[in-house]
C-alpha positions as CSV (number, residue, x, y, z in Angstrom):
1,X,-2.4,-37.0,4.5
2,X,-0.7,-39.0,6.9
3,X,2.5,-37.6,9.4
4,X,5.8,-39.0,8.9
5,X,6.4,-41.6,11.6
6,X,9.0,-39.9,14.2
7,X,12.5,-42.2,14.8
8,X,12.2,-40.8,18.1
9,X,10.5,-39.1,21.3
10,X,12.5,-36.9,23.3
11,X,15.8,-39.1,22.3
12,X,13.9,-42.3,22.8
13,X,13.6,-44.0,19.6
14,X,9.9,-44.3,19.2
15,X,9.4,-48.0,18.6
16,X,10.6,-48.4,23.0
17,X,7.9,-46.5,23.8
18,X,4.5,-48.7,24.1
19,X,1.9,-45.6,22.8
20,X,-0.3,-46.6,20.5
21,X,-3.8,-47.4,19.9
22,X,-5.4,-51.1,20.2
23,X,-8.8,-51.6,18.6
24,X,-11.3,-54.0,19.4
25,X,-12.5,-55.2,16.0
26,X,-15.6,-56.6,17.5
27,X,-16.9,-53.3,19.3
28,X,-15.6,-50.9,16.3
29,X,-18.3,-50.3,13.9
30,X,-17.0,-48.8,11.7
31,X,-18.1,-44.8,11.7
32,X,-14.4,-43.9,10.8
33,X,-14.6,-41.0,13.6
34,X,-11.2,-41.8,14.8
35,X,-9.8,-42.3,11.0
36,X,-11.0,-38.5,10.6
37,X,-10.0,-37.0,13.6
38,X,-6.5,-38.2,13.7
39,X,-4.2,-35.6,11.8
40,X,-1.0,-38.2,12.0
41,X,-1.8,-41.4,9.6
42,X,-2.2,-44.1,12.4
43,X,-5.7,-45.6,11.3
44,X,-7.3,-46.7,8.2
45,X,-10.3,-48.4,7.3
46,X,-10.7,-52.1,6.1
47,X,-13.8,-53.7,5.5
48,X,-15.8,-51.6,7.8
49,X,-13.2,-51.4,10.5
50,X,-10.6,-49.1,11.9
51,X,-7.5,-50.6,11.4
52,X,-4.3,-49.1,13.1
53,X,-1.6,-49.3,9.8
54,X,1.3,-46.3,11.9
55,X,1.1,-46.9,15.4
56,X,4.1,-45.7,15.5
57,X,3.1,-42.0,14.4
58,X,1.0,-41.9,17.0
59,X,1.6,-38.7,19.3
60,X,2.7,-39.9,22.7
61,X,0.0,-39.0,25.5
62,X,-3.1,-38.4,22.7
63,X,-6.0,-40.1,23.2
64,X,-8.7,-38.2,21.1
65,X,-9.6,-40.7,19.4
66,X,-10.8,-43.3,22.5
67,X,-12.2,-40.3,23.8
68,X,-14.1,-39.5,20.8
69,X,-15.1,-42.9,19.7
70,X,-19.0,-43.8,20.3
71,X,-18.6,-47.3,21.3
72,X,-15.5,-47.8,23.6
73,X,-13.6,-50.0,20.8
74,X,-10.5,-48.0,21.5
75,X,-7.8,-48.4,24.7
76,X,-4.1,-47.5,25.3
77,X,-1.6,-49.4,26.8
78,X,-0.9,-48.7,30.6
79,X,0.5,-45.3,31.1
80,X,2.7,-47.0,33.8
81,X,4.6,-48.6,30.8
82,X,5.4,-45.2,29.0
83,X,6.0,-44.0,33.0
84,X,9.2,-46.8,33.2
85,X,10.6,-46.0,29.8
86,X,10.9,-42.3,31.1
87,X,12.4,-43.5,34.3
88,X,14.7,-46.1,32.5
89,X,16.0,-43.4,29.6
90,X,15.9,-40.5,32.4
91,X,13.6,-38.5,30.3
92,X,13.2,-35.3,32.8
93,X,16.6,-33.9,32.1
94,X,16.5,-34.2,28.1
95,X,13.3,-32.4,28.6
96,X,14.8,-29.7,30.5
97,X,17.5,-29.4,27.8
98,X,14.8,-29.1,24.8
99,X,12.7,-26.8,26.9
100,X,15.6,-24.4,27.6
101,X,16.4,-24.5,24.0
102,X,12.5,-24.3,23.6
103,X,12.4,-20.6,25.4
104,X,15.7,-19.9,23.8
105,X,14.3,-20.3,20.1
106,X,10.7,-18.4,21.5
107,X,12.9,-15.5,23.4
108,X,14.6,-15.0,20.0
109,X,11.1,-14.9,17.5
110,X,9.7,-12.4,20.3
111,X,12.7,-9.9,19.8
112,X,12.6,-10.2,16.2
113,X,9.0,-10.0,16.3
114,X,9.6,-6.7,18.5
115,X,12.4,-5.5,16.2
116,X,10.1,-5.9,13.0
117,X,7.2,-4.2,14.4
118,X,9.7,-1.3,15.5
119,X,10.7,-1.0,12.1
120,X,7.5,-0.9,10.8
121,X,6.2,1.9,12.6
122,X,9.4,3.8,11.4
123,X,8.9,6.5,8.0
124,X,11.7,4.9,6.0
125,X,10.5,6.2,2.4
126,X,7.8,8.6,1.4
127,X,6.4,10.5,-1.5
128,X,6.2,14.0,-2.0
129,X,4.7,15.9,-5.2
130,X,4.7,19.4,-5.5
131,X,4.2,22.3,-7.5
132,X,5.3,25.6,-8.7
133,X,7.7,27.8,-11.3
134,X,11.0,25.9,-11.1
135,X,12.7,28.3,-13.8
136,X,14.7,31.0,-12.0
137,X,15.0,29.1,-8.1
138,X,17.8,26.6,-7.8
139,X,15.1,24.4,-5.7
140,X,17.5,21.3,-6.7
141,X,20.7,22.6,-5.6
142,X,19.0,23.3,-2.1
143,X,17.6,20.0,-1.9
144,X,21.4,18.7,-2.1
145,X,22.3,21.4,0.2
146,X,19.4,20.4,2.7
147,X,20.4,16.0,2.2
148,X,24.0,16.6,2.6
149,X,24.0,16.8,6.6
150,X,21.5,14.3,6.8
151,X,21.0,10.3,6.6
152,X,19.0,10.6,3.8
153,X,18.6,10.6,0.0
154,X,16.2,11.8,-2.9
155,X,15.6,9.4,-5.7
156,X,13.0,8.5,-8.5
157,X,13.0,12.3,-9.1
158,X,10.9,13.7,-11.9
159,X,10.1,17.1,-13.2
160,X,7.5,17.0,-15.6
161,X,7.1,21.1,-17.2
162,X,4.6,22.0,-20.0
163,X,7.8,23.0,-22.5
164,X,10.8,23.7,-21.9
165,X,9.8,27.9,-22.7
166,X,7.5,27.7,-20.4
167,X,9.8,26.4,-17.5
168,X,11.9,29.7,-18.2
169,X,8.5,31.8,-18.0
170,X,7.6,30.9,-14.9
171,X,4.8,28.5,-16.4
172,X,3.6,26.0,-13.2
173,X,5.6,22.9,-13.2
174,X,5.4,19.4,-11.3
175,X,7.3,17.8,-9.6
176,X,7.6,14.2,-7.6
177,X,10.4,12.2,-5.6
178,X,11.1,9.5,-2.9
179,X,12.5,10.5,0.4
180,X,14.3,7.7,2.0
181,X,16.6,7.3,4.9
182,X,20.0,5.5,4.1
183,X,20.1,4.0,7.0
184,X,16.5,2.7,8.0
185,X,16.1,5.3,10.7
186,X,13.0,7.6,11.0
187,X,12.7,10.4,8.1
188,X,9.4,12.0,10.4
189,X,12.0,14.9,11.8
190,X,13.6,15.4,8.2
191,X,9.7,16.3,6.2
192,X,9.3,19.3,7.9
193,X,12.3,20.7,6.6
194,X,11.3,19.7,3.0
195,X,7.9,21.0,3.2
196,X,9.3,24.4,5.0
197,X,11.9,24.6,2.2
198,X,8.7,24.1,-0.7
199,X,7.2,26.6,0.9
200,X,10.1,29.0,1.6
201,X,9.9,28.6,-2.6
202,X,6.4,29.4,-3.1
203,X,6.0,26.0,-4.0
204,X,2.6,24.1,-3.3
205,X,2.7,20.6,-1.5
206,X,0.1,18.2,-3.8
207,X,0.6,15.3,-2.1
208,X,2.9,13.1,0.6
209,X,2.7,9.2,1.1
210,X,4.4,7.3,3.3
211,X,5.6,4.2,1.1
């Protein structure tokens, strides 16, 4: 699949700049190394021959596929000639504007890169299950007791209980919900309390996953 031909190189529209490849019909024998190894479009093949179709998407300063090709049936024009129409269009100082905007753009993908991975070694969410007799301890009005002077909240909470009987016998219940942070800081500091308060209940913790 072939590279849509660029209107212009570093400002320059493309058709000023003399880079293409020029093919010596009479040395090429056709092995079509240089129609496979070009990634923009710029040869095809014709009757046994390469045949340069985009020399316009050619990429300015590649020569892979002279360097590549088994028979010398490929040449470039003069570099001097792409030297001039830098010198004529002043090409230096547009390049130091597009590199500067260059290291802007990479500056900025490394801090968000940073920031992401920051975030991702942060405990945002987990899962706790536990279990125990829920009947005569007001576990849940604790819980809202322990959240209230925290960032944090409890959701997705279930109590499953064998019948509702049993819950006031003291009959083992179960019991699972999400701890997340309500404002995407770290909930490691917060656990502890949770597990100490299970315990403090006589409460068992099953499982915890960090979601």
């Amino acid at each position: 699949m072939s590279i849509p031909t660029p209107e212009r190189w570093h400002g320059i529209p493309r058709e000023e700049v003399p880079w293409y490849p020029i093919v010596d019909l009479q040395a090429c024998i056709g092995c079509e190394l240089c129609y496979v190894t070009c990634g923009r479009g710029v040869y095809d093949i014709r009757d046994r021959k390469a045949i340069v179709t985009q020399p316009y998407a050619c990429m300015v300063g590649c020569t892979t596929c002279a360097m590549v090709c088994p028979t010398d049936a490929i040449r470039f024009a003069d570099r001097d000639l792409v030297r001039r129409v830098e010198r004529e269009h002043k090409i230096l100082q547009v390049v130091k504007k597009e590199a500067k905007t260059k290291r802007s753009k990479q500056e900025a993908q490394k801090a968000r890169a940073t920031a992401e991975e920051a975030l991702s070694r942060l405990t945002c969410r987990t899962r706790l299950e536990i279990a125990g007799a829920f009947g005569d301890k007001h576990f849940l009005l604790q819980l809202q007791e322990l959240i209230a002077d925290h960032p944090m909240d409890l959701v997705d909470l279930e109590l499953h209980v064998p019948t509702a009987k049993g819950l006031a016998e003291k009959t083992p219940a179960f019991m699972r919900f999400d701890v997340v942070s309500t404002g995407q800081s770290d909930i490691q500091a917060f656990l502890p309390l949770l597990r100490d308060l299970a315990r403090r209940n006589g409460f068992v913790l099953v499982n915890e996953v960090k979601l």
